[in-house]
Structures are given as C-alpha cells and as structure tokens.
C-alpha positions as CSV (number, residue, x, y, z in Angstrom):
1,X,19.7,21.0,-32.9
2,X,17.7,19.1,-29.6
3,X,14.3,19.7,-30.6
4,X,13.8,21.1,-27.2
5,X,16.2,23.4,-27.0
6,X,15.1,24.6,-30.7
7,X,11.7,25.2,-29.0
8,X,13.4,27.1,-26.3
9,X,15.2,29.5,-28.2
10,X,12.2,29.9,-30.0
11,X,10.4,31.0,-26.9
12,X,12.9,33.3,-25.5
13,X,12.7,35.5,-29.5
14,X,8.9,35.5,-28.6
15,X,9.2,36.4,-25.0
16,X,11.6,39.2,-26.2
17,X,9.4,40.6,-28.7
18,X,7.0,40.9,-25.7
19,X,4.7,37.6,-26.4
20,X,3.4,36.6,-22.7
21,X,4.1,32.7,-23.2
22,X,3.4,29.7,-21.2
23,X,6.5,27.4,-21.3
24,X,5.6,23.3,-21.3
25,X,8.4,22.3,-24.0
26,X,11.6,22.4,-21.9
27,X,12.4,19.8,-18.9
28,X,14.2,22.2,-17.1
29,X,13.8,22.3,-13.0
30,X,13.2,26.0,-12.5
31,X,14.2,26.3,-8.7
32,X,16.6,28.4,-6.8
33,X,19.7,26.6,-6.5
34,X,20.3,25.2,-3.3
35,X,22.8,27.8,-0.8
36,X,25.1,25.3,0.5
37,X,25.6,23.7,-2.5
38,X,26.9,26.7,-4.1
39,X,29.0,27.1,-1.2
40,X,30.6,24.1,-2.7
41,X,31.4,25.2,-5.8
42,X,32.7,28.2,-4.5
43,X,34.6,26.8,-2.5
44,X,36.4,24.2,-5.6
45,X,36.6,27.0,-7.5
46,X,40.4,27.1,-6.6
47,X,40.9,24.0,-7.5
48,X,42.2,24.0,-11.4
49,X,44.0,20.8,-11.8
50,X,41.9,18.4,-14.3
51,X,42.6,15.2,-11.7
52,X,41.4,11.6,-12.7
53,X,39.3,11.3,-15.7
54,X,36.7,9.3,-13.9
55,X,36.5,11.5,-11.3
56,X,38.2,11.9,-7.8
57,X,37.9,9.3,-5.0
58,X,35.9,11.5,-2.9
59,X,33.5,12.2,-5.1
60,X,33.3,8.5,-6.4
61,X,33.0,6.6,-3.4
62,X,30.1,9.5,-2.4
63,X,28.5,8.4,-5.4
64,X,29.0,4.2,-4.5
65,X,27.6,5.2,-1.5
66,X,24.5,7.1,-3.3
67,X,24.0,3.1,-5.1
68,X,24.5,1.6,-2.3
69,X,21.4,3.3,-0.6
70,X,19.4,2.3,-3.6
71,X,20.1,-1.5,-2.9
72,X,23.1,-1.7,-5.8
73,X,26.1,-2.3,-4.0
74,X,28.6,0.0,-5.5
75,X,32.7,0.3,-5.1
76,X,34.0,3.8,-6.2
77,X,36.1,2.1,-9.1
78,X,32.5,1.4,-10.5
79,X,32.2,5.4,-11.0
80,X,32.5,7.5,-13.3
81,X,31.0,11.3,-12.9
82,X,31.3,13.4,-16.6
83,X,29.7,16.9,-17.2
84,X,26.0,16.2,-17.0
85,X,24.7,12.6,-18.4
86,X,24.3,13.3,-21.7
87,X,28.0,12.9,-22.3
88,X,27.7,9.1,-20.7
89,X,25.1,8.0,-23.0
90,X,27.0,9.5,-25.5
91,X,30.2,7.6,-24.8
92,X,28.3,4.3,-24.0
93,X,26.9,4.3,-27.6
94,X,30.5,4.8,-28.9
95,X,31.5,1.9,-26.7
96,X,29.1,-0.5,-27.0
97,X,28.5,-2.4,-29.8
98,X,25.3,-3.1,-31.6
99,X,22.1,-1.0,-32.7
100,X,20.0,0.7,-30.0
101,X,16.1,-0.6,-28.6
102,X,14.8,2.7,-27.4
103,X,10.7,3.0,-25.7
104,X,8.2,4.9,-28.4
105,X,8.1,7.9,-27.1
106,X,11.6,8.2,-25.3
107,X,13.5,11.5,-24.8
108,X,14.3,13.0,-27.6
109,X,18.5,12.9,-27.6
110,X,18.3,8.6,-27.2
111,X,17.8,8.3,-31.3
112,X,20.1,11.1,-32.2
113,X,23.1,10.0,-30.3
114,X,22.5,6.4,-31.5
115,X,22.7,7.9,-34.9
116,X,25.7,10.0,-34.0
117,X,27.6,6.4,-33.5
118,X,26.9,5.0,-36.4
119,X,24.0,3.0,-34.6
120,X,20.2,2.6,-35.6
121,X,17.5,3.7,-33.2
122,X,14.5,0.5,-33.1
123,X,11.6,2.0,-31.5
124,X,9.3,-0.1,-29.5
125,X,5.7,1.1,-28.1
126,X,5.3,1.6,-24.7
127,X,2.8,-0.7,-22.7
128,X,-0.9,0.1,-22.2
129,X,-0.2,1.1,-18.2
130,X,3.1,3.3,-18.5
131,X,6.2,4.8,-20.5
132,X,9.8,4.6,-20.0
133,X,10.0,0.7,-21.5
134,X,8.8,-1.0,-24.5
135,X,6.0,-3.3,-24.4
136,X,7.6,-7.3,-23.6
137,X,6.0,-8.6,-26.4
138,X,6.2,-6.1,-28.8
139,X,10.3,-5.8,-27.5
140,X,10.9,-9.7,-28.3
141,X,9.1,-9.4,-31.7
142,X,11.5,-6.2,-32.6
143,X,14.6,-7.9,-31.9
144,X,13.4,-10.6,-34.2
145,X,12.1,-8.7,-37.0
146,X,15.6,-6.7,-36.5
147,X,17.8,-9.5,-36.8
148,X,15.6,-11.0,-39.8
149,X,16.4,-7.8,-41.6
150,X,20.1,-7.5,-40.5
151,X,20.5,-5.7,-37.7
152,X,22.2,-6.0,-34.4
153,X,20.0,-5.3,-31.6
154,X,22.4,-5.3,-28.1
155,X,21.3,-2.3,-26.3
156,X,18.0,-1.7,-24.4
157,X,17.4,1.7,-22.9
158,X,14.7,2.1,-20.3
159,X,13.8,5.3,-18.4
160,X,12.7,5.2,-14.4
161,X,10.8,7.1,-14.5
162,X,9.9,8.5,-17.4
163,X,10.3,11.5,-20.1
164,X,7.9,12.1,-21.5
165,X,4.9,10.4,-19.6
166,X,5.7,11.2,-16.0
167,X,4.9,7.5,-15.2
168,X,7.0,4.3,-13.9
169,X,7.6,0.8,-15.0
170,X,6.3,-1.2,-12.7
171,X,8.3,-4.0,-11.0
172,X,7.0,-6.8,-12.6
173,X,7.8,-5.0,-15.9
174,X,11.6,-4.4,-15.1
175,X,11.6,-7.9,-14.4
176,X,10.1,-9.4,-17.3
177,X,12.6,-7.2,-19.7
178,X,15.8,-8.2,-18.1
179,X,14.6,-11.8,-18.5
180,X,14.7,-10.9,-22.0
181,X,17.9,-9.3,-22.0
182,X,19.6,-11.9,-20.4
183,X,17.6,-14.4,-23.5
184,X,18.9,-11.9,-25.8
185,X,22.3,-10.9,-24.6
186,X,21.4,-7.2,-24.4
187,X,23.0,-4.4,-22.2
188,X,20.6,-2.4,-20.4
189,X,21.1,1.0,-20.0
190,X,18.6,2.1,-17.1
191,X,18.5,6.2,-17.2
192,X,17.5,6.9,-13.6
193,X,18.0,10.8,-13.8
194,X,14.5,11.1,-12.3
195,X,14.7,8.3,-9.4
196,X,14.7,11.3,-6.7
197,X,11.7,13.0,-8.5
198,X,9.1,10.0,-7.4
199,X,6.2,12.2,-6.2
200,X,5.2,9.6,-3.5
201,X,8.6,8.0,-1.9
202,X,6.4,4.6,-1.1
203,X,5.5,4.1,-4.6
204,X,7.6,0.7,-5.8
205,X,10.6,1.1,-7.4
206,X,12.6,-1.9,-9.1
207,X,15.9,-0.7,-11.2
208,X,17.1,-3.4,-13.2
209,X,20.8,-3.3,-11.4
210,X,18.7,-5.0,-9.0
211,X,17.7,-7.8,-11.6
212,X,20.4,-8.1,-13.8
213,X,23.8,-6.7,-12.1
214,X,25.9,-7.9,-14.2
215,X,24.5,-6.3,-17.8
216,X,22.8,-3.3,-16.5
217,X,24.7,0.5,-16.6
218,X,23.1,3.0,-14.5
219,X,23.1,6.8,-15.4
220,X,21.7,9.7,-13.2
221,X,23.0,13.0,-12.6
222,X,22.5,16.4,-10.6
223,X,19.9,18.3,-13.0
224,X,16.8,17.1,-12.2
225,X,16.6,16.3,-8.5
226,X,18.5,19.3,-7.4
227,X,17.7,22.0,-10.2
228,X,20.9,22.3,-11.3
229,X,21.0,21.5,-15.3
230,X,23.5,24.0,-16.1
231,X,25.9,22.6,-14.1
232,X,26.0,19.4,-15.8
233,X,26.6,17.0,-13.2
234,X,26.2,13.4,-14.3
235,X,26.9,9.7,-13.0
236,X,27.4,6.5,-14.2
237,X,27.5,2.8,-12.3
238,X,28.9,0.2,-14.2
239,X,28.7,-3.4,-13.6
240,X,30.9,-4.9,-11.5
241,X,32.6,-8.3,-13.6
242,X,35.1,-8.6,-16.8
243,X,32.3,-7.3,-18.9
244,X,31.5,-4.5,-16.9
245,X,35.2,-3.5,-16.3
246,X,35.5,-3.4,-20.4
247,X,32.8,-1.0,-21.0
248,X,33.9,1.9,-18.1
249,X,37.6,1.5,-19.5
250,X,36.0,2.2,-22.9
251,X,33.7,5.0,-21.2
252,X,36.8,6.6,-19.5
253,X,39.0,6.1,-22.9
254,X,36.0,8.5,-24.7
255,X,35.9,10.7,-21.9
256,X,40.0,11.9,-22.2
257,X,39.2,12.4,-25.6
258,X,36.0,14.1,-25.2
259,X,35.4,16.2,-22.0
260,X,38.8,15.1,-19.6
261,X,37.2,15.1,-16.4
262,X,33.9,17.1,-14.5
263,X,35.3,20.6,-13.5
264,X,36.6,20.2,-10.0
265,X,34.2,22.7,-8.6
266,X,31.5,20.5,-10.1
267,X,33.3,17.7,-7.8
268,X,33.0,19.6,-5.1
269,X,29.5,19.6,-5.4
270,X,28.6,16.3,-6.4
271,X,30.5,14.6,-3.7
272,X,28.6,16.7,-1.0
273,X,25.2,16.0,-2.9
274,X,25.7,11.8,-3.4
275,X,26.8,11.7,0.0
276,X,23.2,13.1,1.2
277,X,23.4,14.5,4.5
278,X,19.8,15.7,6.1
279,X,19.6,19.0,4.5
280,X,20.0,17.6,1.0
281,X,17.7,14.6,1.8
282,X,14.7,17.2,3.3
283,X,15.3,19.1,-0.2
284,X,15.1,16.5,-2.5
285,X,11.8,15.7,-0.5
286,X,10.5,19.4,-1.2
287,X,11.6,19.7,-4.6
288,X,9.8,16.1,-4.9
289,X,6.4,17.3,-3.4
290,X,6.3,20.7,-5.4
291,X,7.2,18.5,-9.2
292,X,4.2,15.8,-7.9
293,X,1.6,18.7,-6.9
294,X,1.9,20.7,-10.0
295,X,2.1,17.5,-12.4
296,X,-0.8,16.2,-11.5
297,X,-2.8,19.6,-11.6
298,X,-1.9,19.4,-14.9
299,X,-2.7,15.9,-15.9
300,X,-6.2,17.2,-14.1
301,X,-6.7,20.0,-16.6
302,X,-5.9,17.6,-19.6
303,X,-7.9,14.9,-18.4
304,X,-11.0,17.7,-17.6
305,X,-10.4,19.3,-21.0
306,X,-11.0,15.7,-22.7
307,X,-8.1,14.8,-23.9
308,X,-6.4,10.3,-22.0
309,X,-3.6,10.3,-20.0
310,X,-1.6,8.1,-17.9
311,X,-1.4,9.7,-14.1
312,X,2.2,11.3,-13.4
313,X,3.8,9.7,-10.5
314,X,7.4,10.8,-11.1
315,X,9.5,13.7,-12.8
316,X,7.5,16.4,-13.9
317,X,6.0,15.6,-17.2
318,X,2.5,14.5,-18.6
319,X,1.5,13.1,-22.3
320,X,-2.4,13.4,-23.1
321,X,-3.7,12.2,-25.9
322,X,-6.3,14.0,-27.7
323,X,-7.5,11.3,-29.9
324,X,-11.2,11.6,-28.8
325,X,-11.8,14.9,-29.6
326,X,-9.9,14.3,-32.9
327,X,-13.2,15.0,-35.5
328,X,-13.7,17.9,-33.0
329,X,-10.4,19.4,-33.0
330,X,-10.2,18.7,-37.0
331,X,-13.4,20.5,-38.0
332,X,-13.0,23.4,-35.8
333,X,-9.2,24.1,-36.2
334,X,-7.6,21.7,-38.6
335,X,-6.1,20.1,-36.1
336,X,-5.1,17.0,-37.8
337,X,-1.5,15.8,-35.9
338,X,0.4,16.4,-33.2
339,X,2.7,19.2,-35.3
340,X,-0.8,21.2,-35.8
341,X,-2.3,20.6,-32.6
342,X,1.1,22.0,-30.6
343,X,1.1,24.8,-32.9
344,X,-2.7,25.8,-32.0
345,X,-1.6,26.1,-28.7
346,X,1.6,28.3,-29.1
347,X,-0.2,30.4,-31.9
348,X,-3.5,31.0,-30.5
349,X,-3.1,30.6,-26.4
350,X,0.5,31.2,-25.6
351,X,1.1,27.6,-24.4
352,X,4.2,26.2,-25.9
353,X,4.1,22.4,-25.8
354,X,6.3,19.6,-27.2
355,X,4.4,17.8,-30.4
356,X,5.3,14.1,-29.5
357,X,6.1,13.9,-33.5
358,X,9.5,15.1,-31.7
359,X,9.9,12.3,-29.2
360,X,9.8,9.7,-31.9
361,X,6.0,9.1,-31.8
362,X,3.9,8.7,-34.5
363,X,3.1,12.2,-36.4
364,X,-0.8,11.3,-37.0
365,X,-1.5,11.5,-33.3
366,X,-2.5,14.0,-31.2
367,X,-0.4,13.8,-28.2
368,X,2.4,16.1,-26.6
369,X,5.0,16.9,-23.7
370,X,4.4,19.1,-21.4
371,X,6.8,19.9,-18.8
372,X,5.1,21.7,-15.9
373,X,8.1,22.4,-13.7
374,X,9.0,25.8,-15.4
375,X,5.3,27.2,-13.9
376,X,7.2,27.9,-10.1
377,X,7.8,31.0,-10.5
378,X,9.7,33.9,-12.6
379,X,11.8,34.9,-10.1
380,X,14.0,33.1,-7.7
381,X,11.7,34.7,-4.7
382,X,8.7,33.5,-6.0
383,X,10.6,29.8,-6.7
384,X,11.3,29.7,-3.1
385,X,7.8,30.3,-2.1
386,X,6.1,27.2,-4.4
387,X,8.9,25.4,-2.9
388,X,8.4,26.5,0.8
389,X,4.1,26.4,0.3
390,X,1.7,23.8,2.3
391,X,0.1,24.5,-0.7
392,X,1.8,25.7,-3.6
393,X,-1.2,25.8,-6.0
394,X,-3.0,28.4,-4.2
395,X,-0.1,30.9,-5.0
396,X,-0.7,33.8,-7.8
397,X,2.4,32.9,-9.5
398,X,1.6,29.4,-9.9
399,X,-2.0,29.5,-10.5
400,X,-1.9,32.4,-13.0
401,X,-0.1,30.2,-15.6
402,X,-2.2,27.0,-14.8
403,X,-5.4,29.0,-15.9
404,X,-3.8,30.2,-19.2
405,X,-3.3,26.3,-19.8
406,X,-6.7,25.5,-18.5
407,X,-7.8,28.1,-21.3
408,X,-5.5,27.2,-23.7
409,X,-7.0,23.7,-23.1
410,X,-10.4,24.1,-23.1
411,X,-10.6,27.2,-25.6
412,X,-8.9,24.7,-28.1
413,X,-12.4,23.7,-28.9
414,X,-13.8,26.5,-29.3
C-alpha cells in the first residue's frame, strides 16, 4: 500500500482510540467543497451512459481552453480526462517505453507505478535551490551511468511545483532539462497538479510544454486546487504531432481496459471548473493564499526550531532537514534517521510526519514531509472560516495545532 495512505489509516486507528494527533503525513486539501460545483455533479448525476473514453467534447475543449490560458495552445482532441491523475501516469508508464528518471525525493507513487510496468525507477538528487527536478548535471551523468549498465532511460518526470518541498523549478532550470531531453530523446512528463497552488500568482512559472511541445505530456487534475481528491478528477495534454498522437491512442487504449471513461457527473464538473469563470478563478485565489500562509508558518517553526529548509512557494508542503542538530537529536533520543526521527514525533508529541525514507530519499537523513493543509480546520465551518480569514493564523482552530508542532518541534530536543 501508498506509504501515505498506510500512515493515514494508521492515524485514523489512533484517532479512534482517542490519541489527539496532529496530521502532516497526508497531502490531502482539507476544504469544504465548493457549492456550485457540487451543483454540478448533482446535476450529471442522471447522466449514466459511459460516453467517449477520452472524455466528452465539452469537457475536453474546457480543458484545451484551461492550456490554452497557460500559454500551451491546446485542441480538445489533445485531451484526455480519467478518474483522478494517478490513473494517467499509470497508463503513460504502460505506454511508454523505456525506464523512468524520477527527482530524489519525488512523490511517493512515481517509483511504484514505474515498477508496476515492468520499468526501473533512476533517482536523481534534486538541485541545491529547489525540488521537483533532478540536478542538470547529476541528470546527464545518470542517463550515462544507466545506459553503461544496460538500461533504457526515455522518461523524465518533473513536478511544478513540487511534492514534497513546496518549492519550484525555476525557469532557467526547465530550460536546461528539456535541452537535455531533446539531446537524449526523452519524454517529459511535467506533473503540474499543483500549478494553481503558487502562493504568489507573480512568481515565474515556465512548464516545459512551453520548451519542448512536441515531447512533453502534461498531467493536472481537480484534487489539489479545488479540494476535491475524492472525486478523482484528472487531465492529461498530449503533444500535438505523430508522436504525440501515438502515445494518447495508447493512453486511451489502457484507459477502456482500465477505468472506461470519468463518471459523467465527474464531467459535469470538470468542464464547469477548466472553463474558469470568476467564481472559480476568486477561489482558486483563496484556496491559494490560505495553502501559502500556513506553509510558510510552518517552514518558520522548522526553520526557528533548527532544523534547513527550502522556502515553500507552491502546494502545501515543506521538507526540513535536521542534519545540524543530528549529534543532538542522537544523544538525547536516538534519533539516528529519518524512520526514527518521524517516529519521535508521532510517539512522543502527536505530530505525524512523512519520514522522507518514504519518498525515495536516503534513510540516514533526517528530513520529512509535512503536509500542512489538513490544519484548516475539523469541521467544514471552521474550514470555511481559515478560508474566508484576513488572517487565518490568528484563528483558534488553526493556531492550536501549529503550537502542538511548534512543541513537537522544539520539545524534540529536549
């Protein structure tokens, strides 16, 4: 099973046995859905038929106009919409020959589903300034080392922005790894799931679609930006060209085997959301501001309580590293790792944290995921008000659970 969703079973037995618990280990936007977006899945609910595989029309050319805004021109026949994104990376793997070049950390399902094909997972370290994308130089000198030992490097996954750091590749970054993808004949698979979570709107953002059209798929979906995970509303862009053409036929020929086409009531709501009329734009905005605020509160506790990490400025993760208060933490609670170090924070403070062990990183350290976008709120009433705030930090319901982390934090030491 997801590591993640391991963890959050885990926390729901401990919850019900009556263990107050603060949750960091689960990605999951904890907002009240949004009212007229429900209306539209009420309203497809009568709608049984299973319709095209890829999706209809009108949801399709919502979601080539959704590109389009982004500055990737986009027909509908580009399209294809599947229950949640997952599924889509899934079927690209299937597709698309060759092994997989994932960032080090990278989301935890990347490796697994590569393995699930019959594909190996090459990890690359992420550069100095950010996550989401292996280092240039590190990247070119995997795909060598790779092919020395007889493997077949072809796809490069890259995450903008980024689970598990919070952070974006910058544009001079996207552009320097599509110049080696385009040396290296590799496909790009650019996850933008979190585009609409940039905490500042102005901050630069360059997908590769922009770079390199014609070998770059793009994947987003619903879960994120609109707090609607259990849906499972996801999105695909696929090049336009021969090559691009061949991969979404091979896409859509997994997808009738697999999952035959996003319940129509999903539709419904996907086409209304891609198609972004001013309410939806003003609460992708909110939503936006509420993930940025908290974030970085957090990133300022982790940063206060000693441990380095890279500023979030998109989604709603951060990834300190402990590493300078390792002899500390060893001699005064055997913290030796990021297994034992997540597990001092669950078993002695309540804080349940993601050990970055899990997210392909390297055991021996002392670094971990924590989401902060479960800390709204335990009701939908209270959601609405961190959502609605000036200033949502000030709020009981939100501060109470960032001063059990702060403790958590700090008391680790102690």
């Amino acid at each position: 099973m997801s590591p993640n969703l391991e963890l959050n079973q885990l926390v729901e037995q401990r919850r019900a046995a009556g263990e107050p618990l603060v949750h960091l280990g689960f990605g999951e936007s904890r907002l009240p859905p949004f009212a007229p977006l429900v209306e539209r899945v009420a309203a497809g609910a009568r709608q049984t038929a299973y319709g095209p595989v890829a999706g209809d029309l009108v949801v399709r050319s919502a979601g080539a106009g959704y590109f389009t805004r982004r500055r990737l021109p986009t027909e509908p026949d580009q399209v294809v919409v599947a229950p949640g994104s997952k599924p889509l990376l899934m079927a690209l793997d299937l597709v698309v020959p060759g092994d997989v070049l994932l960032p080090r950390p990278a989301w935890n399902t990347y490796a697994p589903q590569a393995a699930l094909a019959g594909k190996r997972a090459l990890a690359v370290e992420i550069p100095e300034e950010c996550g989401g994308v292996p280092d240039p130089g590190a990247l070119r000198e995997r795909i060598r080392a790779a092919r020395a030992a007889g493997h077949d490097p072809r796809i490069l996954v890259l995450t903008l922005p980024d689970n598990p750091t919070g952070t974006l590749a910058p544009p001079r970054l996207v552009r320097e790894l599509c110049a080696i993808a385009e040396q290296e004949d590799l496909l790009i698979v650019s996850d933008e799931i979190y585009r609409d979570v940039m905490h500042d709107p102005a901050t630069p953002y360059l997908s590769p679609a922009e770079v390199a059209p014609r070998r770059t798929v793009v994947t987003s979906g619903l879960s994120k930006s609109l707090a609607v995970g259990g849906w499972r509303i996801g999105i695909a862009r696929f090049p336009d060209g021969p090559w691009g053409e061949a991969i979404r036929a091979g896409v859509l020929s997994a997808a009738s085997e697999i999952w035959s086409t996003l319940a129509r009531p999903m539709q419904e709501a996907a086409a209304y959301a891609f198609a972004e009329p001013p309410e939806i734009r003003e609460r992708l905005a909110a939503s936006a501001r509420l993930h940025g605020t908290v974030a970085r509160e957090v990133h300022r506790i982790c940063v206060a309580a000693g441990a380095r990490c890279r500023p979030p400025v998109g989604a709603f993760y951060v990834y300190p590293d402990f590493e300078p208060l390792r002899e500390e933490l060893a001699a005064k609670q055997s913290v030796t790792d990021s297994p034992s170090l997540a597990r001092s924070l669950l078993d002695r403070f309540g804080v349940v944290v993601l050990g970055g062990h899990l997210l392909g990183d390297d055991e021996g350290a002392l670094r971990f995921k924590a989401a902060t976008s479960m800390l709204y709120g335990a009701t939908a009433e209270e959601q609405q008000q961190s959502l609605d705030a000036e200033d949502p930090l000030a709020l009981p319901h939100v501060r109470a659970p960032l001063d059990r982390i702060e403790e958590g934090l700090m008391g680790i030491l102690g």
